[in-house]
PQR file with spaces between the fields and no chain letter, atoms N, CA, C, O and H, PARSE charges and radii, in Angstrom:
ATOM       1  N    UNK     1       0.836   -1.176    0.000 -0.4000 1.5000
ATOM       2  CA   UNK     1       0.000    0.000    0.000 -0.0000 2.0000
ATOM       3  C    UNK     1       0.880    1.237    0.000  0.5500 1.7000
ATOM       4  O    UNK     1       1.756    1.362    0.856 -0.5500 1.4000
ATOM       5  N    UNK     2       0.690    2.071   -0.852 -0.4000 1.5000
ATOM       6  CA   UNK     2       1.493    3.063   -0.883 -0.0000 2.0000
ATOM       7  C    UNK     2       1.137    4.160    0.478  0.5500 1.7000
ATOM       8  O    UNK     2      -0.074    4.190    0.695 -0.5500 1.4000
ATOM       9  H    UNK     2      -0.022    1.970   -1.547  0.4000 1.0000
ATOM      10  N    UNK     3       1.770    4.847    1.201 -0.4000 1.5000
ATOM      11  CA   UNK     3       1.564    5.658    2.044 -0.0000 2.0000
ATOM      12  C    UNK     3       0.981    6.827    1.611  0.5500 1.7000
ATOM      13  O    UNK     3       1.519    7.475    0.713 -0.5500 1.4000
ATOM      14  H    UNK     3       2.753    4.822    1.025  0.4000 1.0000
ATOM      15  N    UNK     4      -0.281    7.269    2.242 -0.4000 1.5000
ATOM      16  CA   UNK     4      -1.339    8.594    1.751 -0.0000 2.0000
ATOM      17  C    UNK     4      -1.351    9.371    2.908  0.5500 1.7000
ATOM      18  O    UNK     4      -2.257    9.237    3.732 -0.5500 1.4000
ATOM      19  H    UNK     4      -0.719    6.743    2.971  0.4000 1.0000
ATOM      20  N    UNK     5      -0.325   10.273    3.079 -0.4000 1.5000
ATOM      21  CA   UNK     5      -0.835   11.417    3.994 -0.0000 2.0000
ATOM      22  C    UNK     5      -2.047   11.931    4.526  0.5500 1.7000
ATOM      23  O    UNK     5      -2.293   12.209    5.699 -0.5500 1.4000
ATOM      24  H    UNK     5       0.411   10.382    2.410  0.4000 1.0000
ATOM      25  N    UNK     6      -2.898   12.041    3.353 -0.4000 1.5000
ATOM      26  CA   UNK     6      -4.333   12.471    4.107 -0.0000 2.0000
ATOM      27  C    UNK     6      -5.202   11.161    4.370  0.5500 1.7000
ATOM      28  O    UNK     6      -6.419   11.271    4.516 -0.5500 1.4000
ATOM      29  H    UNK     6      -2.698   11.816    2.400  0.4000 1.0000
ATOM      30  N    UNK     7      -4.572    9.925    4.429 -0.4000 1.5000
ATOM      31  CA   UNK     7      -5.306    8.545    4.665 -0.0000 2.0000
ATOM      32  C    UNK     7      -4.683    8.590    6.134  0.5500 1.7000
ATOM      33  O    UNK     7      -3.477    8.591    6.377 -0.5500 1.4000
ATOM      34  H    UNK     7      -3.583    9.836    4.311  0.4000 1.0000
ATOM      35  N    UNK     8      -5.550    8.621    6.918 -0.4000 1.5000
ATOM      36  CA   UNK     8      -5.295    8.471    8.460 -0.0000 2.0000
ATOM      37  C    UNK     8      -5.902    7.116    9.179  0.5500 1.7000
ATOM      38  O    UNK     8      -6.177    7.138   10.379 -0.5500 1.4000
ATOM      39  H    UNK     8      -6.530    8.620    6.720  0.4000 1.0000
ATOM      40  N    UNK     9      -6.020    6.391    8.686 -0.4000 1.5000
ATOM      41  CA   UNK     9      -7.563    5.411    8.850 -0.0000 2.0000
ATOM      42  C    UNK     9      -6.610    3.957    9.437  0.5500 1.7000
ATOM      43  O    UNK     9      -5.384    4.032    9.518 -0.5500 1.4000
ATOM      44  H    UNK     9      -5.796    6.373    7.711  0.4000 1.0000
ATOM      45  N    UNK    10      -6.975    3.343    9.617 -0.4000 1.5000
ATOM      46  CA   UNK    10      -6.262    2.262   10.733 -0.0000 2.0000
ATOM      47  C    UNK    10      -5.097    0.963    9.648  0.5500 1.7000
ATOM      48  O    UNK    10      -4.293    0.160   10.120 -0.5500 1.4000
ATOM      49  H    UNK    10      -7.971    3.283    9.551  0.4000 1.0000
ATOM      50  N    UNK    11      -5.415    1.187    8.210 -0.4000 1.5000
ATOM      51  CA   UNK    11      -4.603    0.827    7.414 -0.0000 2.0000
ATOM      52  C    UNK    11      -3.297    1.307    8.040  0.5500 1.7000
ATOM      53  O    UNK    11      -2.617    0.742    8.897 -0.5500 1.4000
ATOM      54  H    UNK    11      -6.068    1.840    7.826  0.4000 1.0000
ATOM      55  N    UNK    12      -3.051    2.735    7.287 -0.4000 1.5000
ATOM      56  CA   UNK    12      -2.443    3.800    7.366 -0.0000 2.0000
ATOM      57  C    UNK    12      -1.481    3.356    8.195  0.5500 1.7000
ATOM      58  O    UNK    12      -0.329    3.124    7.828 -0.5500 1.4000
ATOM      59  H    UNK    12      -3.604    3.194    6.591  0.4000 1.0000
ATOM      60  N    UNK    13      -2.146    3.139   10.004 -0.4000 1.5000
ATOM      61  CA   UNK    13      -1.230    3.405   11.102 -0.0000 2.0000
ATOM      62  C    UNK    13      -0.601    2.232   11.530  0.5500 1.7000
ATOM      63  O    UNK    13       0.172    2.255   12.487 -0.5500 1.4000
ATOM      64  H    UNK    13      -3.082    3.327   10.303  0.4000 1.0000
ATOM      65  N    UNK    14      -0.879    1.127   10.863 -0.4000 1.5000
ATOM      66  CA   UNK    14      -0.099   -0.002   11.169 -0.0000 2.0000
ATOM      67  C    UNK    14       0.584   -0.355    9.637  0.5500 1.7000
ATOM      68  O    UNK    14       0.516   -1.461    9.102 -0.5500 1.4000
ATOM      69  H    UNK    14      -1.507    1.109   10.085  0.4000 1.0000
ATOM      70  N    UNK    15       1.129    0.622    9.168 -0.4000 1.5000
ATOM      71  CA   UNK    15       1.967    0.104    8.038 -0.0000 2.0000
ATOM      72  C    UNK    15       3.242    0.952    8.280  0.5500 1.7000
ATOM      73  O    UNK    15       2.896    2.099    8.561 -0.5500 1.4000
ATOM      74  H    UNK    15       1.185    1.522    9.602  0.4000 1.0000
ATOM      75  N    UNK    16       4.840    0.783    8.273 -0.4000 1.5000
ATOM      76  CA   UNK    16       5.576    1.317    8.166 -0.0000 2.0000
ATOM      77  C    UNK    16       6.473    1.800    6.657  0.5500 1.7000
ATOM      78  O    UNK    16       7.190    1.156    5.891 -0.5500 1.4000
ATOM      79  H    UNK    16       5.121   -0.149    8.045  0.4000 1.0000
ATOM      80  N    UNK    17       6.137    2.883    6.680 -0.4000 1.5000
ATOM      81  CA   UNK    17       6.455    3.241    5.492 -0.0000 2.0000
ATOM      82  C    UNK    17       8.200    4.086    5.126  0.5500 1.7000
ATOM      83  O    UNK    17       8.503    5.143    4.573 -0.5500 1.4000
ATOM      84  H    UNK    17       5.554    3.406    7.303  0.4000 1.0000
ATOM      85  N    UNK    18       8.875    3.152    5.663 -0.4000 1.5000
ATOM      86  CA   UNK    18      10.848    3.356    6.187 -0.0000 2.0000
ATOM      87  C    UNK    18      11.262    4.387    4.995  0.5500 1.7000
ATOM      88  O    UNK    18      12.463    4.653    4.960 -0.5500 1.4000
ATOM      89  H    UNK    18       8.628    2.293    6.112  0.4000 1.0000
ATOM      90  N    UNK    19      10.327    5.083    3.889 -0.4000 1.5000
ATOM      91  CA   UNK    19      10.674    6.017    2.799 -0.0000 2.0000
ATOM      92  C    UNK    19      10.133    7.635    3.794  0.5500 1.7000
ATOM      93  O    UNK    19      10.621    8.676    3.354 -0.5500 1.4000
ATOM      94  H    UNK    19       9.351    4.866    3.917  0.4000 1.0000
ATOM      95  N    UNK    20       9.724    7.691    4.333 -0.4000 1.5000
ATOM      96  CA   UNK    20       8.970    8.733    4.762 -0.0000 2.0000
ATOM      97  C    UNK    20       9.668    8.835    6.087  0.5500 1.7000
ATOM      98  O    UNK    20       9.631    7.916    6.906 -0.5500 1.4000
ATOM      99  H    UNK    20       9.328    6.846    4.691  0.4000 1.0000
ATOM     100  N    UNK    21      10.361   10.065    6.304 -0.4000 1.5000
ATOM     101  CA   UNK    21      11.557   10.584    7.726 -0.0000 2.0000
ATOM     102  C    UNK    21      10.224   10.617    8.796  0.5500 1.7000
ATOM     103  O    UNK    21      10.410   10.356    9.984 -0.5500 1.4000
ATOM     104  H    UNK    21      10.392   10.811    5.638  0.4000 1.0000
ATOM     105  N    UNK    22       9.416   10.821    8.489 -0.4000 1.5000
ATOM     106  CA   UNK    22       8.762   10.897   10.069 -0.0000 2.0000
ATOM     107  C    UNK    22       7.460    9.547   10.548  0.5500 1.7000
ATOM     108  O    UNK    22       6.697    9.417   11.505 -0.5500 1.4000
ATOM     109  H    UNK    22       9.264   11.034    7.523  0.4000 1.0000
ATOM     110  N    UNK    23       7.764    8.696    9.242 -0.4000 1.5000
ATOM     111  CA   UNK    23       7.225    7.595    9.738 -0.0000 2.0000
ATOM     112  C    UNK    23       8.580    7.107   10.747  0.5500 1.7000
ATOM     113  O    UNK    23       8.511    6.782   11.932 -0.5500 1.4000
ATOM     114  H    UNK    23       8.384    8.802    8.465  0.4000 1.0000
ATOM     115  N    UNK    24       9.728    7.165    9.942 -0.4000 1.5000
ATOM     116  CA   UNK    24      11.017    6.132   10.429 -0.0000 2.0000
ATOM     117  C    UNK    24      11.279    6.696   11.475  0.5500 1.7000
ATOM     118  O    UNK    24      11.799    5.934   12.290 -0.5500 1.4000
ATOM     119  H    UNK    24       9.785    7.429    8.979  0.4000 1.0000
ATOM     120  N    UNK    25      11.132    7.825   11.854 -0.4000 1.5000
ATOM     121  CA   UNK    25      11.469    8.217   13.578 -0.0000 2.0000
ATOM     122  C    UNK    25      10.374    8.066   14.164  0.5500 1.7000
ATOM     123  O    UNK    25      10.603    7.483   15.223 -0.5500 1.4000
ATOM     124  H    UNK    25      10.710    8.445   11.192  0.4000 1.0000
ATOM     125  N    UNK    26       9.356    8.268   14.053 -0.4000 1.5000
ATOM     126  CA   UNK    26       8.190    7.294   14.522 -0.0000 2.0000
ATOM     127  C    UNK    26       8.225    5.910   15.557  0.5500 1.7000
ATOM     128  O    UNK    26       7.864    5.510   16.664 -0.5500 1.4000
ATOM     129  H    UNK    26       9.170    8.742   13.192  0.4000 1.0000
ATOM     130  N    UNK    27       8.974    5.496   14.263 -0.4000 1.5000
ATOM     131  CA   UNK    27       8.535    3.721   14.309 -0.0000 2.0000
ATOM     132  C    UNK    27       9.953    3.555   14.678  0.5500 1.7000
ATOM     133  O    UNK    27      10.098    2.365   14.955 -0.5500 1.4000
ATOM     134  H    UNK    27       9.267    5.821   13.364  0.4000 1.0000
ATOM     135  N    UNK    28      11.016    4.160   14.805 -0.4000 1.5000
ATOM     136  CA   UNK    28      12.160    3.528   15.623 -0.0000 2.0000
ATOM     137  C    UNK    28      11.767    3.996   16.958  0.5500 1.7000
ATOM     138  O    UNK    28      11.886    3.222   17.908 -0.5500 1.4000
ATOM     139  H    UNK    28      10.898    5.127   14.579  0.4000 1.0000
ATOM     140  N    UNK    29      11.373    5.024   17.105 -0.4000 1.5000
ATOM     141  CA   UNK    29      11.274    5.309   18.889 -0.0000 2.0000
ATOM     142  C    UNK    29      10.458    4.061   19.611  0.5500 1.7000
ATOM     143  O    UNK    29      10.862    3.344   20.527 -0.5500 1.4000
ATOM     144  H    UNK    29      11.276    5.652   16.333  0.4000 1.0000
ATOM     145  N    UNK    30       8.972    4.013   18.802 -0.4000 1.5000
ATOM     146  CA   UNK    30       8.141    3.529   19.366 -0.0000 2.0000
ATOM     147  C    UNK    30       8.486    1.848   19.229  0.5500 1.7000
ATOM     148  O    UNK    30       7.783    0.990   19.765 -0.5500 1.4000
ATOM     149  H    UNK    30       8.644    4.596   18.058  0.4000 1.0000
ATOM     150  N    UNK    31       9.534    1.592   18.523 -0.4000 1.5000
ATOM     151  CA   UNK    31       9.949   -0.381   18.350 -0.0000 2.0000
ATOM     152  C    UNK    31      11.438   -0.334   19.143  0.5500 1.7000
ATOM     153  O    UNK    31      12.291   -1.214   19.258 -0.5500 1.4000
ATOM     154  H    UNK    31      10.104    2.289   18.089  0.4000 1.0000
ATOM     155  N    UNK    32      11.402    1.014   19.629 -0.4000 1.5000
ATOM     156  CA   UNK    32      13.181    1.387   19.987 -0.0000 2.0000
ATOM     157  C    UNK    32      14.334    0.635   19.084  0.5500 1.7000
ATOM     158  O    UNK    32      15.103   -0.106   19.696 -0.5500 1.4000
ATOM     159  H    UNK    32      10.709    1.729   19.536  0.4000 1.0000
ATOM     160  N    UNK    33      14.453    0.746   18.031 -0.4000 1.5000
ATOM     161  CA   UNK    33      15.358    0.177   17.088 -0.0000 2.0000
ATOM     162  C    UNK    33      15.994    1.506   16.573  0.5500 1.7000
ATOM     163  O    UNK    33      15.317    2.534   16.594 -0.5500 1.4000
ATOM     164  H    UNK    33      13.828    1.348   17.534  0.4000 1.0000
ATOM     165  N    UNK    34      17.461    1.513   16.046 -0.4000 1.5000
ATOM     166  CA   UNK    34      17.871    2.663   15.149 -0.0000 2.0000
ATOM     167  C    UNK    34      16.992    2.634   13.827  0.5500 1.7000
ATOM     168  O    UNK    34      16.151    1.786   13.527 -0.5500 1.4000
ATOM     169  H    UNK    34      18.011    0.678   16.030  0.4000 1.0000
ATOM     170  N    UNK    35      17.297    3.516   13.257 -0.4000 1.5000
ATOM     171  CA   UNK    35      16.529    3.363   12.171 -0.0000 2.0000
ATOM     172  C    UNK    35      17.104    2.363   10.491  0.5500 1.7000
ATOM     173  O    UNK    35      16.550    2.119    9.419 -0.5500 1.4000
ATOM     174  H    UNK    35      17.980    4.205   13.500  0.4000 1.0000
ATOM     175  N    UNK    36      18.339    2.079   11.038 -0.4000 1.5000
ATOM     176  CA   UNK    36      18.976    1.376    9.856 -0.0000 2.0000
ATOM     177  C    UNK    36      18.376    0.241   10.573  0.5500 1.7000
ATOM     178  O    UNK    36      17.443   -0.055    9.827 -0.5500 1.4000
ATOM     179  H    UNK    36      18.789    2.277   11.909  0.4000 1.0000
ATOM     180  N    UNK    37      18.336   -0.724   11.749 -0.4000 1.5000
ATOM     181  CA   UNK    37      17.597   -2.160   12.041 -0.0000 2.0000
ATOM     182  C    UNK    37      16.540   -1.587   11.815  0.5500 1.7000
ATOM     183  O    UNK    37      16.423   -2.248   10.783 -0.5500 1.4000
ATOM     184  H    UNK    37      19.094   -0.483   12.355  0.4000 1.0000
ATOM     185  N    UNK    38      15.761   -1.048   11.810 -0.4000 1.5000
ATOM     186  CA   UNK    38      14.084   -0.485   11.321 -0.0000 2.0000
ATOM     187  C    UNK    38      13.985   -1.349    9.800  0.5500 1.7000
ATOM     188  O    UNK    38      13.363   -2.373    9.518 -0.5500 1.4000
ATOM     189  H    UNK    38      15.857   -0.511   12.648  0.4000 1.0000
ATOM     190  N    UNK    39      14.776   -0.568    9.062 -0.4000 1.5000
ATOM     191  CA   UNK    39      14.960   -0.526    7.582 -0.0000 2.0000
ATOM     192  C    UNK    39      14.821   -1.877    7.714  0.5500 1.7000
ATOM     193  O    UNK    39      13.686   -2.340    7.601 -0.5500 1.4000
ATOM     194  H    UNK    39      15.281    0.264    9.291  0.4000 1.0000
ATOM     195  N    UNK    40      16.473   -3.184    8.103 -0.4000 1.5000
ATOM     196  CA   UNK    40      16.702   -4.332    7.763 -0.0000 2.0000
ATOM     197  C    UNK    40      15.270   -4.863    8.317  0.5500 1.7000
ATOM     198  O    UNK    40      14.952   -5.887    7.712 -0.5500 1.4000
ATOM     199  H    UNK    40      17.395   -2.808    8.196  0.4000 1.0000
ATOM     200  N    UNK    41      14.504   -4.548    9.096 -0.4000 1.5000
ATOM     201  CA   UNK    41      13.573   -5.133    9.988 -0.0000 2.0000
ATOM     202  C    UNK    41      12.233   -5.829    8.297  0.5500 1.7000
ATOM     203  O    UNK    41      11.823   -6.814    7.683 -0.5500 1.4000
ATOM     204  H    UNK    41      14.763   -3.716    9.588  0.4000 1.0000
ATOM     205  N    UNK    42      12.174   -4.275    8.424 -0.4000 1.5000
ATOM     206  CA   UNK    42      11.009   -4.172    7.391 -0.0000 2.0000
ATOM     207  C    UNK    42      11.251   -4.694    6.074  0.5500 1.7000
ATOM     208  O    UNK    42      10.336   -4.988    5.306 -0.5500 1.4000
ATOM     209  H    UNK    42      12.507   -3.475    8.923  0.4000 1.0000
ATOM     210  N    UNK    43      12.426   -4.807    5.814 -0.4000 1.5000
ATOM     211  CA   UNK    43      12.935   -5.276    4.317 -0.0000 2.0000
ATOM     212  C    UNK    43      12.577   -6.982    4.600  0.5500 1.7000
ATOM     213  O    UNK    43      12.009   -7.652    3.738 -0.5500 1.4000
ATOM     214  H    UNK    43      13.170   -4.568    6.439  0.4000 1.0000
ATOM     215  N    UNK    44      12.955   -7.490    5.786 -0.4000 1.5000
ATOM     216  CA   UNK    44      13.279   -8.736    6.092 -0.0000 2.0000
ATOM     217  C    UNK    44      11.901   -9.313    6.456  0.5500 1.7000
ATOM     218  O    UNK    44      11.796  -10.536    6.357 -0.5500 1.4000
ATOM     219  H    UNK    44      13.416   -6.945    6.487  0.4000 1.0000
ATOM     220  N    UNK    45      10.568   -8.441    6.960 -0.4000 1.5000
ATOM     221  CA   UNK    45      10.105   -9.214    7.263 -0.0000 2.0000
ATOM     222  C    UNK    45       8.098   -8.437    7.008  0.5500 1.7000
ATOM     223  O    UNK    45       7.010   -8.791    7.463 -0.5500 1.4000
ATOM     224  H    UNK    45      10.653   -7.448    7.040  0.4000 1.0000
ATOM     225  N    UNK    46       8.578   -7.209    5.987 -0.4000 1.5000
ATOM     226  CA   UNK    46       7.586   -6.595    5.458 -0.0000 2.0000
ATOM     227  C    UNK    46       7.071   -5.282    6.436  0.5500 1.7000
ATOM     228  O    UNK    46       7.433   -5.054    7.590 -0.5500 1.4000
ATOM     229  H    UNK    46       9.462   -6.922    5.617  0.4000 1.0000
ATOM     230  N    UNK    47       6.043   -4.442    5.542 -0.4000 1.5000
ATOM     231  CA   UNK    47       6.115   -3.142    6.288 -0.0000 2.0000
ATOM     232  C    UNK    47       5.177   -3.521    7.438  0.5500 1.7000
ATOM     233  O    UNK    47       5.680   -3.242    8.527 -0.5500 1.4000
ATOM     234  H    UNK    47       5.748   -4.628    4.605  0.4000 1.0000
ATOM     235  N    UNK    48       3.798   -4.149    7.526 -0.4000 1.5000
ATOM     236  CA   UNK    48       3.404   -4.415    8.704 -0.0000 2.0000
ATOM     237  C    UNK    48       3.731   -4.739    9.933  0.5500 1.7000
ATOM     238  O    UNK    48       4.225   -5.769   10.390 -0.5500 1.4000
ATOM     239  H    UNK    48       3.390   -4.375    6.642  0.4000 1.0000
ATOM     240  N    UNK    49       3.235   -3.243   10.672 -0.4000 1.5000
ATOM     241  CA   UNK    49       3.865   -3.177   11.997 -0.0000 2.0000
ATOM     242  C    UNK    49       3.753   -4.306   13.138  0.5500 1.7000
ATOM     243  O    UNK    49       4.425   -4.431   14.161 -0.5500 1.4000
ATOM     244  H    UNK    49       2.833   -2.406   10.301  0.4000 1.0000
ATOM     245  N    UNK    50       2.683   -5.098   12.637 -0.4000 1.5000
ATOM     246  CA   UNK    50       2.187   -6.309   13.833 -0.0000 2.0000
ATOM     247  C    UNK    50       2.740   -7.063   13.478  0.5500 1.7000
ATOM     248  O    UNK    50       2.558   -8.030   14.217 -0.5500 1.4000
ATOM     249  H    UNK    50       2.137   -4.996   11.806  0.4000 1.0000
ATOM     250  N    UNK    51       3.836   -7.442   12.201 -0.4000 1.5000
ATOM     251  CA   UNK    51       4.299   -8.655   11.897 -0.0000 2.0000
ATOM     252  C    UNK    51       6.077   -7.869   12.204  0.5500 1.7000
ATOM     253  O    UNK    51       6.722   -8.613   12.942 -0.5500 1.4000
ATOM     254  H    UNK    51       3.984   -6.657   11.600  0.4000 1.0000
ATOM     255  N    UNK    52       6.578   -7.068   11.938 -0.4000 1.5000
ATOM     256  CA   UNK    52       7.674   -6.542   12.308 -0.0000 2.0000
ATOM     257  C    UNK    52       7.188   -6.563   14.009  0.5500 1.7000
ATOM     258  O    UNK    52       7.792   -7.499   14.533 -0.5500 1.4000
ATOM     259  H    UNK    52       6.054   -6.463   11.339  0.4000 1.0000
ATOM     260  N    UNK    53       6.687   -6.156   14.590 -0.4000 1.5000
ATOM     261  CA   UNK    53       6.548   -6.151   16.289 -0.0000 2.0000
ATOM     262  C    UNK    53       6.399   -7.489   16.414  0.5500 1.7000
ATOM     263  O    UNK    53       7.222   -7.815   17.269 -0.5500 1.4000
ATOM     264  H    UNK    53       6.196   -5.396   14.164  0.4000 1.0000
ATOM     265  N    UNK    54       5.670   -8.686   15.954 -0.4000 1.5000
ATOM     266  CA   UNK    54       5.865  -10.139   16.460 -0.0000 2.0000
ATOM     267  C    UNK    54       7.127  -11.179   16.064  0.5500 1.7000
ATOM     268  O    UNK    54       7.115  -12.330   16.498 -0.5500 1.4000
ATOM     269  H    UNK    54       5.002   -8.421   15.259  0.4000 1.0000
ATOM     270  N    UNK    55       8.039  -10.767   15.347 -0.4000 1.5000
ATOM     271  CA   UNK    55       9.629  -11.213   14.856 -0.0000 2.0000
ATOM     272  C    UNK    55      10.162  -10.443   15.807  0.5500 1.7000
ATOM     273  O    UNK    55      10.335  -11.200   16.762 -0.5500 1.4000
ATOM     274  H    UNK    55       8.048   -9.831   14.994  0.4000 1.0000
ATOM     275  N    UNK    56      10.407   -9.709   16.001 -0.4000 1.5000
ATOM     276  CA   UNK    56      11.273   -8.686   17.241 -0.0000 2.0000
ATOM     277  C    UNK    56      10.824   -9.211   18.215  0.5500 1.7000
ATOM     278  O    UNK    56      11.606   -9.144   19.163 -0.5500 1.4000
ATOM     279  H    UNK    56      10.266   -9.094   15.225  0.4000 1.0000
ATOM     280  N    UNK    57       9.768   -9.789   18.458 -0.4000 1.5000
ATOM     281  CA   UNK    57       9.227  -10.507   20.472 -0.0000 2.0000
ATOM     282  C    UNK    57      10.004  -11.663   19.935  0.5500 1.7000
ATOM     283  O    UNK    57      10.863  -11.832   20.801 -0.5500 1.4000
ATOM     284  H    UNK    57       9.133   -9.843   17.687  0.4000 1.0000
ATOM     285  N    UNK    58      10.206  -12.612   18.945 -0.4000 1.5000
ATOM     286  CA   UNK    58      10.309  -13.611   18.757 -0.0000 2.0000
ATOM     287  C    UNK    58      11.797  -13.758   19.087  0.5500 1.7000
ATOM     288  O    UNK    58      12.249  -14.451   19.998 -0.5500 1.4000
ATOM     289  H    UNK    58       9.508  -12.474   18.242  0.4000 1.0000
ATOM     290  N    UNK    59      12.626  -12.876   18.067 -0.4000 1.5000
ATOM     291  CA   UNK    59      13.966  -12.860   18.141 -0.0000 2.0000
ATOM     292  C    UNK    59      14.302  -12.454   19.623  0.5500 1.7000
ATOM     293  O    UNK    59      15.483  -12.759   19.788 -0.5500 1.4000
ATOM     294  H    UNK    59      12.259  -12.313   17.327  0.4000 1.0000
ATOM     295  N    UNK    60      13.789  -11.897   20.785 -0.4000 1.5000
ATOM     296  CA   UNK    60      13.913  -11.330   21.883 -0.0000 2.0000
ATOM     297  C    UNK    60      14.305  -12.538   22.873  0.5500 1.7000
ATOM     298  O    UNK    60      15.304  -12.799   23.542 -0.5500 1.4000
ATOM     299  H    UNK    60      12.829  -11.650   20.651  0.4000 1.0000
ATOM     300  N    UNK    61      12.872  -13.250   22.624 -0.4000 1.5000
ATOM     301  CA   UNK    61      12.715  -14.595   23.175 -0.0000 2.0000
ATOM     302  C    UNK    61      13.978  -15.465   22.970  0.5500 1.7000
ATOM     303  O    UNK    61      14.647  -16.029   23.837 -0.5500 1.4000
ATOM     304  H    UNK    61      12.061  -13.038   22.080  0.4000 1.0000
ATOM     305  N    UNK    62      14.120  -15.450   21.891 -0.4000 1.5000
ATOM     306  CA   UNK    62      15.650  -16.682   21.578 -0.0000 2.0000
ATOM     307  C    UNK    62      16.860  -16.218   21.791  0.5500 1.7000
ATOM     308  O    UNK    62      17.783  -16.878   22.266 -0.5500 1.4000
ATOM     309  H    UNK    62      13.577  -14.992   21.187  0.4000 1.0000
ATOM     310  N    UNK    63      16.932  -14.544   21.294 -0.4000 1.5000
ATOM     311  CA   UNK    63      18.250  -14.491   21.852 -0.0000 2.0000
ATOM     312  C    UNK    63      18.640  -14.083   20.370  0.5500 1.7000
ATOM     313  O    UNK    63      17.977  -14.146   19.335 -0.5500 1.4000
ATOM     314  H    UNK    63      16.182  -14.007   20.908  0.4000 1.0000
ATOM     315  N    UNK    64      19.811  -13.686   20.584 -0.4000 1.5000
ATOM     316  CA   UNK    64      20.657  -13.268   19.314 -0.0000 2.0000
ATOM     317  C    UNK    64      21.102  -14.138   18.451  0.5500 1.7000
ATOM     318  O    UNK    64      21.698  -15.016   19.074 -0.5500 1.4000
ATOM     319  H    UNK    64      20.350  -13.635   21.425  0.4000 1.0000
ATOM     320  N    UNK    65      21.112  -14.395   16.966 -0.4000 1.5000
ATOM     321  CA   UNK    65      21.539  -15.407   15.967 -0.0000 2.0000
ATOM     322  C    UNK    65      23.005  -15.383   15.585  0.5500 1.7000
ATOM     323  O    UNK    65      23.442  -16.188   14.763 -0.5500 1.4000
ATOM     324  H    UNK    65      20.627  -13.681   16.460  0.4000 1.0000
């Protein structure tokens, strides 16, 4: 889904859109990641924030690879 500024609607707020500077400081504060693991995050595992937030609990859980 491409990111729509004036689309505010619950799509919108659970998609990370790592092209747009104030999504990516956004979404690193609030996942506390820098924003380059943001990037690898989302590349690796897509822009949805509930599926990037449930790989990060996951990887948490196990530990470092």
């Amino acid at each position: 889904m491409v990111d729509d500024l004036k689309r505010r609607g619950h799509e919108d707020r659970e998609r990370i859109n790592i092209n747009e500077p104030s999504e990516l400081d956004r979404w690193s504060k609030e996942l506390g990641l820098t924003k380059d693991r943001l990037r690898a995050a989302v590349r690796k595992f897509g822009s949805a924030a509930d599926k990037v937030r449930d790989e990060l609990k996951k990887k948490k859980q196990t530990g470092p690879s």
